[in-house]
N, CA, C and O atoms as a GROMACS GRO file, in nm:
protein
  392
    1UNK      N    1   8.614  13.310   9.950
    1UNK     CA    2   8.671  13.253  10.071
    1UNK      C    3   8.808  13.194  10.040
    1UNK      O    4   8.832  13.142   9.932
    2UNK      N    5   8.932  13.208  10.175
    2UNK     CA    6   9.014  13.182  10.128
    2UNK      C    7   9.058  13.000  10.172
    2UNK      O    8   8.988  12.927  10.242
    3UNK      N    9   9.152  12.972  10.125
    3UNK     CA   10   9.171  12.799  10.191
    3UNK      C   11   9.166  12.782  10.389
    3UNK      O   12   9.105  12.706  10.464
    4UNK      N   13   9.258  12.888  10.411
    4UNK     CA   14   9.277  12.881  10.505
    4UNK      C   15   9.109  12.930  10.583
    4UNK      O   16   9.056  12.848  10.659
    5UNK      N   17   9.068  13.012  10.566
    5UNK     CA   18   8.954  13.016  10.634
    5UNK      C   19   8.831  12.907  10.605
    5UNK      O   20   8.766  12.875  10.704
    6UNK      N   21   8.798  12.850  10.483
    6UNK     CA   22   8.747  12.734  10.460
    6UNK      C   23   8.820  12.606  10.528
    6UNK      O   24   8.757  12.506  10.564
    7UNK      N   25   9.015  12.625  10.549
    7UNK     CA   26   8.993  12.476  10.668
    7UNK      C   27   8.966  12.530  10.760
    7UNK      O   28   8.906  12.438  10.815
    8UNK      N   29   8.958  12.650  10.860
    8UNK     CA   30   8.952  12.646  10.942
    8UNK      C   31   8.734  12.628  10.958
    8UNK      O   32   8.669  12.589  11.056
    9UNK      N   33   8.715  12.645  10.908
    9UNK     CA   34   8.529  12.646  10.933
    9UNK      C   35   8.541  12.482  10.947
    9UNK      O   36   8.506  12.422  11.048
   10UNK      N   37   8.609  12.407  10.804
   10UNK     CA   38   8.572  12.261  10.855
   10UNK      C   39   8.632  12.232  10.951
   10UNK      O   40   8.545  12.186  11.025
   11UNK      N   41   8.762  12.224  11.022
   11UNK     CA   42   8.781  12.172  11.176
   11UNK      C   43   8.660  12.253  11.227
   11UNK      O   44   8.560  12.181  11.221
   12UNK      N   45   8.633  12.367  11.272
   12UNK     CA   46   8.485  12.387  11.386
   12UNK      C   47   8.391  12.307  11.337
   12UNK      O   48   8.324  12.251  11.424
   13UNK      N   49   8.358  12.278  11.206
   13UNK     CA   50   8.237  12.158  11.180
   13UNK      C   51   8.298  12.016  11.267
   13UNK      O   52   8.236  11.944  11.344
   14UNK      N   53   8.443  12.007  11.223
   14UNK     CA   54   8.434  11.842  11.280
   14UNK      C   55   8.434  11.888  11.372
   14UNK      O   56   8.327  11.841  11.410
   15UNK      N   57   8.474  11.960  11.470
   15UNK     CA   58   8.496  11.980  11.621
   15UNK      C   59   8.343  11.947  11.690
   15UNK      O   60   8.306  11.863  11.772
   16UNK      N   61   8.287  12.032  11.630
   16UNK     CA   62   8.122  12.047  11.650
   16UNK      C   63   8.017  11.850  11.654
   16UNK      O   64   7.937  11.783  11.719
   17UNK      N   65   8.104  11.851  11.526
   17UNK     CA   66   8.023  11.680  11.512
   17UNK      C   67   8.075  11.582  11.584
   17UNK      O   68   8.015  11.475  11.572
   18UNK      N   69   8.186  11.580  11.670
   18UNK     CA   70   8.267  11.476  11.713
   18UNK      C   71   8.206  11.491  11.871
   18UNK      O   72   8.182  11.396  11.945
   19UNK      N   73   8.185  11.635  11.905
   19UNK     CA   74   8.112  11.665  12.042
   19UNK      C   75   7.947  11.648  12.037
   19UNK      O   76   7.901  11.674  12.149
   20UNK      N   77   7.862  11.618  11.959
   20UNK     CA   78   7.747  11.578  11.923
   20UNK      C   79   7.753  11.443  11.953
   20UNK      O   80   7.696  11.386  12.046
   21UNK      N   81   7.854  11.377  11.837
   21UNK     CA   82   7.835  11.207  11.805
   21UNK      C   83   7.871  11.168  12.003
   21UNK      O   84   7.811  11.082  12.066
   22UNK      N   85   7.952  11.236  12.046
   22UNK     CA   86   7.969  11.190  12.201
   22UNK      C   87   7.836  11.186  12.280
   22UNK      O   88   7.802  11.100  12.361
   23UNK      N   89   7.746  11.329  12.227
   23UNK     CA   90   7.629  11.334  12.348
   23UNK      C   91   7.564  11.214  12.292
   23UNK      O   92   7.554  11.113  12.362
   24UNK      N   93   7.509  11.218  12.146
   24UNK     CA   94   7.443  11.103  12.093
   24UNK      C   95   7.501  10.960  12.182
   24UNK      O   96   7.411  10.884  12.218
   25UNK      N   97   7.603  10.932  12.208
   25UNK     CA   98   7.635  10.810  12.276
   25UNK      C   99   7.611  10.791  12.434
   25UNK      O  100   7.552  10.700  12.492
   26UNK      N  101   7.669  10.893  12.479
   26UNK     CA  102   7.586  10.944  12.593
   26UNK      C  103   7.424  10.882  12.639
   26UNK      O  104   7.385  10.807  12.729
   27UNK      N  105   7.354  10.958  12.524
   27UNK     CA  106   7.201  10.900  12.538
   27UNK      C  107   7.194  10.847  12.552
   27UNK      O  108   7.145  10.804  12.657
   28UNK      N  109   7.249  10.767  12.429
   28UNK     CA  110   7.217  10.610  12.414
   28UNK      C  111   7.215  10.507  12.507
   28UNK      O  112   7.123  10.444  12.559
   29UNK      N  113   7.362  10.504  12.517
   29UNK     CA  114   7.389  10.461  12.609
   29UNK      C  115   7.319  10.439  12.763
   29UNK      O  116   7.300  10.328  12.815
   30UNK      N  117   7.281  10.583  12.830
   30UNK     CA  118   7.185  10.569  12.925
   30UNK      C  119   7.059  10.509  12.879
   30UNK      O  120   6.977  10.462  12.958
   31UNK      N  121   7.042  10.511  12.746
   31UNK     CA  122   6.893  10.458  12.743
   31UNK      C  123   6.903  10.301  12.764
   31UNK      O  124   6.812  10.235  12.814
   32UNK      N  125   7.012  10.255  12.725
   32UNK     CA  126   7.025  10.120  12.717
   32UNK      C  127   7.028  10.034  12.833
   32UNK      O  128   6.986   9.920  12.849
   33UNK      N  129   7.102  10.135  12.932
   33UNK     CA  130   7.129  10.050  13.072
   33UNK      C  131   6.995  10.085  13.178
   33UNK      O  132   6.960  10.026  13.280
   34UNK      N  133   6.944  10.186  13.119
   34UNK     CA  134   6.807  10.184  13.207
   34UNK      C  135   6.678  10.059  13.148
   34UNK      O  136   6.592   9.993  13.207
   35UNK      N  137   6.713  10.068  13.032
   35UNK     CA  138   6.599   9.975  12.957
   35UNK      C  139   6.623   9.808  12.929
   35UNK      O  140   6.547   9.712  12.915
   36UNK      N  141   6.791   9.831  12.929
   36UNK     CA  142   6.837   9.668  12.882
   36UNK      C  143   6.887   9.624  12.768
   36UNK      O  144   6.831   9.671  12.669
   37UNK      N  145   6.992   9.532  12.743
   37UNK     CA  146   7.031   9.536  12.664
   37UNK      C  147   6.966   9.494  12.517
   37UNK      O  148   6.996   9.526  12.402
   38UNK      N  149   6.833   9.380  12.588
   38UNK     CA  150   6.766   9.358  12.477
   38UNK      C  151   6.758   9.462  12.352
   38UNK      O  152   6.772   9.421  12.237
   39UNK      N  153   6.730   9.619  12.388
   39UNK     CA  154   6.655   9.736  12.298
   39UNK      C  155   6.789   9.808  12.218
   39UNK      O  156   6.786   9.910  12.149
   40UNK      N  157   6.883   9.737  12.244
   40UNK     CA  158   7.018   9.823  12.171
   40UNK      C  159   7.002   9.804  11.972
   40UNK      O  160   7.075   9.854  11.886
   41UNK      N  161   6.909   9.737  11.960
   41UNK     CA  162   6.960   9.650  11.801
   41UNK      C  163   6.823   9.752  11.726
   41UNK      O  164   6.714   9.694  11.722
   42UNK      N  165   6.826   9.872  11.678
   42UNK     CA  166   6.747   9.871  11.567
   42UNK      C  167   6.574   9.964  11.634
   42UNK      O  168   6.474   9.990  11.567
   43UNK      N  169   6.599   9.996  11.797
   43UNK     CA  170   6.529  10.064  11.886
   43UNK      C  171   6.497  10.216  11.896
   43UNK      O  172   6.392  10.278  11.880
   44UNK      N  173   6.589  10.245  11.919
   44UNK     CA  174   6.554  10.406  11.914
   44UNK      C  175   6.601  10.489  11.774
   44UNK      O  176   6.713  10.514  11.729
   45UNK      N  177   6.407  10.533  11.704
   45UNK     CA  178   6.461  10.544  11.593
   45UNK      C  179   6.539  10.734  11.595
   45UNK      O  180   6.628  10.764  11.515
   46UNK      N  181   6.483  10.836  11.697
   46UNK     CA  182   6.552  10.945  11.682
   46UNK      C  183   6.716  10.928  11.755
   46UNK      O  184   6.793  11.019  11.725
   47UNK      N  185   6.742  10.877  11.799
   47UNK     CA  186   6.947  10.801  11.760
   47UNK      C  187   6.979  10.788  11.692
   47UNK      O  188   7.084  10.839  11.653
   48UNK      N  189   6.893  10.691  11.616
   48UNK     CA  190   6.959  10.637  11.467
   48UNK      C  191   6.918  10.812  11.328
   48UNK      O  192   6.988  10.840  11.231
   49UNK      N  193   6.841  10.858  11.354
   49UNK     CA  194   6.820  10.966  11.268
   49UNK      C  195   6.972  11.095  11.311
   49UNK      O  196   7.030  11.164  11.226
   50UNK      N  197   6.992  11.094  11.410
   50UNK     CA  198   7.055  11.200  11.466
   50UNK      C  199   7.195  11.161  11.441
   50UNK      O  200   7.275  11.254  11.447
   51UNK      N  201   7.252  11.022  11.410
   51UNK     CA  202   7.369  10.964  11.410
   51UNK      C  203   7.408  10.988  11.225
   51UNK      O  204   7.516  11.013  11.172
   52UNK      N  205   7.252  10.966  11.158
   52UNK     CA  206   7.281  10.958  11.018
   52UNK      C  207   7.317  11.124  10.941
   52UNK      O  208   7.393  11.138  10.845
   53UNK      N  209   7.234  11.246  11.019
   53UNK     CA  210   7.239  11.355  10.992
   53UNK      C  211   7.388  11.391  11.052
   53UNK      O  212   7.444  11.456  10.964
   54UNK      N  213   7.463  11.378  11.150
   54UNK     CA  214   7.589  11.373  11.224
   54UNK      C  215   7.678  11.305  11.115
   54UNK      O  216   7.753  11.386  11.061
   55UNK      N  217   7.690  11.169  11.066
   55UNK     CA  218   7.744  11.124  10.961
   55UNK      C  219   7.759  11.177  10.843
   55UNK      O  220   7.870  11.181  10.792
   56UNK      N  221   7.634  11.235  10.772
   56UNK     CA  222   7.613  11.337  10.657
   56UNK      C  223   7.666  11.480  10.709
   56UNK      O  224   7.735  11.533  10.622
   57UNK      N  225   7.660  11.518  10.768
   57UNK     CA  226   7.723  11.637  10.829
   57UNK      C  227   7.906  11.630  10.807
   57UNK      O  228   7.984  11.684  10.730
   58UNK      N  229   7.912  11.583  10.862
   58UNK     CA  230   8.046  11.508  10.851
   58UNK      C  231   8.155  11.503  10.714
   58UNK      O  232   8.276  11.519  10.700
   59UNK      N  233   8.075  11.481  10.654
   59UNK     CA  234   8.108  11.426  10.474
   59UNK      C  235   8.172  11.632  10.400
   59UNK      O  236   8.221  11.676  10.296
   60UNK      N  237   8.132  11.683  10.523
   60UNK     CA  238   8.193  11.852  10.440
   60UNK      C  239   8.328  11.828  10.451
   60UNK      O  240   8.414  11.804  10.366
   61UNK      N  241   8.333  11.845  10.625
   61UNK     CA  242   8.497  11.826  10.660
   61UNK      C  243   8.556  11.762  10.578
   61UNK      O  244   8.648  11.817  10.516
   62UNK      N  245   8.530  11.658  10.558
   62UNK     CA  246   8.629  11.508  10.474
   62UNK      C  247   8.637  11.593  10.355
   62UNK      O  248   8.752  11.625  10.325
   63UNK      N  249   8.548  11.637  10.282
   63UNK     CA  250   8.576  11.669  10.096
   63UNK      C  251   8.666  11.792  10.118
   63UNK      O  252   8.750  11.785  10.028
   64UNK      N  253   8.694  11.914  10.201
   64UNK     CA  254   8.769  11.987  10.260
   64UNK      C  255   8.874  11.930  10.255
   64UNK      O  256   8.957  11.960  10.170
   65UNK      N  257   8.896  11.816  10.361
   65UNK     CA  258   9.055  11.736  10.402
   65UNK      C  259   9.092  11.713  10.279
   65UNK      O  260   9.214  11.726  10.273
   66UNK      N  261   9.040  11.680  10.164
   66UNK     CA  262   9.058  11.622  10.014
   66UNK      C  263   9.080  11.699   9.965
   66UNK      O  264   9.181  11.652   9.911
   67UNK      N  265   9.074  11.799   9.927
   67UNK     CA  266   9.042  11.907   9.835
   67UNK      C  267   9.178  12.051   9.868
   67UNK      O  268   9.262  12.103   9.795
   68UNK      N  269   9.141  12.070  10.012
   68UNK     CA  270   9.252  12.184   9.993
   68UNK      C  271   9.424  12.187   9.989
   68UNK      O  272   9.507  12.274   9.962
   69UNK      N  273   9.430  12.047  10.029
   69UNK     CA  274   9.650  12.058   9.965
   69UNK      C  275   9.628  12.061   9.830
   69UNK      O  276   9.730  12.107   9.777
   70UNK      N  277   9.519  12.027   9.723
   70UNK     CA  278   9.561  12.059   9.611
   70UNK      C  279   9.519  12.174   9.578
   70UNK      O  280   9.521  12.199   9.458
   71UNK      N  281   9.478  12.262   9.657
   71UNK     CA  282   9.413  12.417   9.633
   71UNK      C  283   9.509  12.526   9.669
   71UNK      O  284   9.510  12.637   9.615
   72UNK      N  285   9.604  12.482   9.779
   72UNK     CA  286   9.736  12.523   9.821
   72UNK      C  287   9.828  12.498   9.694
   72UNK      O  288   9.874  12.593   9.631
   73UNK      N  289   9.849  12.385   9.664
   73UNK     CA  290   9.983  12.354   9.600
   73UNK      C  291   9.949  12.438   9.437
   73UNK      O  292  10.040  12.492   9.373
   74UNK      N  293   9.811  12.436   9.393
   74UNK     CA  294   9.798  12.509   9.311
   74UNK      C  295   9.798  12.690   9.323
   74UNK      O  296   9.788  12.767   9.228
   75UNK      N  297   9.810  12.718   9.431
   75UNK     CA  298   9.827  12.872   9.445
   75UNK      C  299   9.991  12.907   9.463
   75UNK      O  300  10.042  13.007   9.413
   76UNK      N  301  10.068  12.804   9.544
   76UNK     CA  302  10.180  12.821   9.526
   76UNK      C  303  10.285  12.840   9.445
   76UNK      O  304  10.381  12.917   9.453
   77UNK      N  305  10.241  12.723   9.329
   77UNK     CA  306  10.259  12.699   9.216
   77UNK      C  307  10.211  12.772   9.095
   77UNK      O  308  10.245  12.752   8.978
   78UNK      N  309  10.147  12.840   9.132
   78UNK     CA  310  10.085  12.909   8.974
   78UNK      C  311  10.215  13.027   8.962
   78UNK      O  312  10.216  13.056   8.842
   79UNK      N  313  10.283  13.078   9.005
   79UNK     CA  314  10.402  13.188   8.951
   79UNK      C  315  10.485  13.119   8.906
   79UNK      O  316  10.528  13.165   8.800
   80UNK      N  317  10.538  13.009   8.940
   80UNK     CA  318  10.679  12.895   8.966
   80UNK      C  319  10.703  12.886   8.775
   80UNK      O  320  10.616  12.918   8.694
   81UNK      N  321  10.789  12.853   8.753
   81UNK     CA  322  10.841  12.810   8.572
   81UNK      C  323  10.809  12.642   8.579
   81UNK      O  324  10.778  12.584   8.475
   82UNK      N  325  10.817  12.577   8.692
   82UNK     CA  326  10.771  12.421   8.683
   82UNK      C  327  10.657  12.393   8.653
   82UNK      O  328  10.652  12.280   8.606
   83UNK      N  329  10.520  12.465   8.660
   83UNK     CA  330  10.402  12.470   8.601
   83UNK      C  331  10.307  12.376   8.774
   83UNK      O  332  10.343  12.332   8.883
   84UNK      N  333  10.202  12.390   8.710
   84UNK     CA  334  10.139  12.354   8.854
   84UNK      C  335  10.133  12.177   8.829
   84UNK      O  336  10.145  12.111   8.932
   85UNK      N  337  10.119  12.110   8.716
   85UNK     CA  338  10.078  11.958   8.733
   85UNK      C  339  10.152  11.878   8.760
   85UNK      O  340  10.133  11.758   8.780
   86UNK      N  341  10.314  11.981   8.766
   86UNK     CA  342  10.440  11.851   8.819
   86UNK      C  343  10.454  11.876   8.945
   86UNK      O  344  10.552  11.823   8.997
   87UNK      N  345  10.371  11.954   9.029
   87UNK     CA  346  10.341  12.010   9.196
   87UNK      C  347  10.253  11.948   9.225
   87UNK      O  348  10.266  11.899   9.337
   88UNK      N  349  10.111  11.912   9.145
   88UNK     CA  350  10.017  11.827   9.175
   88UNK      C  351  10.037  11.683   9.189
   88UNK      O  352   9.977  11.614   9.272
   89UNK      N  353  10.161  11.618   9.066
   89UNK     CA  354  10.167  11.499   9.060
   89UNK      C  355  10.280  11.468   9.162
   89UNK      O  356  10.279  11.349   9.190
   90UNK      N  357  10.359  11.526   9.214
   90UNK     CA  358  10.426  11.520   9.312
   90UNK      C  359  10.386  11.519   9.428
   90UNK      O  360  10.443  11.439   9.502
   91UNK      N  361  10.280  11.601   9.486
   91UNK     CA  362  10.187  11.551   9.602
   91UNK      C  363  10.094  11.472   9.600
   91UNK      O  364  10.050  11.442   9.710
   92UNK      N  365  10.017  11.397   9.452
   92UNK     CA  366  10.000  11.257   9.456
   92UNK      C  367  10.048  11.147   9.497
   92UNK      O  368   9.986  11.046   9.530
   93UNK      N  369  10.190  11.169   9.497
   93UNK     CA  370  10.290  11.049   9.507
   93UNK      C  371  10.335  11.022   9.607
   93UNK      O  372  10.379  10.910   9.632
   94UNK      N  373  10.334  11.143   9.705
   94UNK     CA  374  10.318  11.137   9.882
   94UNK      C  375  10.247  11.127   9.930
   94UNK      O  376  10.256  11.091  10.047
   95UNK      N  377  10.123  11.153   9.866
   95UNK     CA  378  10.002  11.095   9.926
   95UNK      C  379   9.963  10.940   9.901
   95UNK      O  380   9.882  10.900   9.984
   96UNK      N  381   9.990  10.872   9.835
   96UNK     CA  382   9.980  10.756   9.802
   96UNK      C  383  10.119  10.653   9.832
   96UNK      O  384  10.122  10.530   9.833
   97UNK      N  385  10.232  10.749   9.856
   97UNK     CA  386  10.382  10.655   9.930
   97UNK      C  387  10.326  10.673  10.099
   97UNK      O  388  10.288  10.583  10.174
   98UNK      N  389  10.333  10.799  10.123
   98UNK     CA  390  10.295  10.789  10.293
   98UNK      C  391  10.150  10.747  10.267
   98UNK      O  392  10.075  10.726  10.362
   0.00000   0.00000   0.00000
């Protein structure tokens, strides 16, 4: 698989989980105003299961967002005479100035 098609699968994952975590609130939400606010704290345990699998779900995209500018900068870089770790340590340094 190439970078570009691996980011593009994780945006449809986050896309996918961000339109879930909404219905999940959705529910909730209606469950709360029909039932009261008392039941919001620690109540409905398939919410809380569906929010944690949505959260873990989640955790692909992010290691993706992490992972592929240095998977790029190393493909760019591998012909170059500058070598790839002064391309790597240089997009460390923008990543950590910006």
């Amino acid at each position: 698989m190439g970078a570009r098609l691996v980011w593009a699968m994780s945006n449809f994952i986050l896309f996918a989980c961000m339109a879930v975590t909404a219905i999940i609130s959705l529910v909730s939400v209606n469950k709360y105003i029909t039932e009261g606010i008392q039941h919001a704290i620690g109540e409905n345990r398939a919410i809380k299961i569906a929010s944690l699998v949505i959260f873990a779900l989640l955790g692909f995209p992010l290691s993706i967002t992490y992972s592929v500018p240095f998977s790029i900068t190393a493909d760019l870089t591998a012909d170059t005479g500058g070598g790839q770790g002064l391309a790597i340590g240089v997009l460390n340094l923008a990543i950590v100035i910006l």
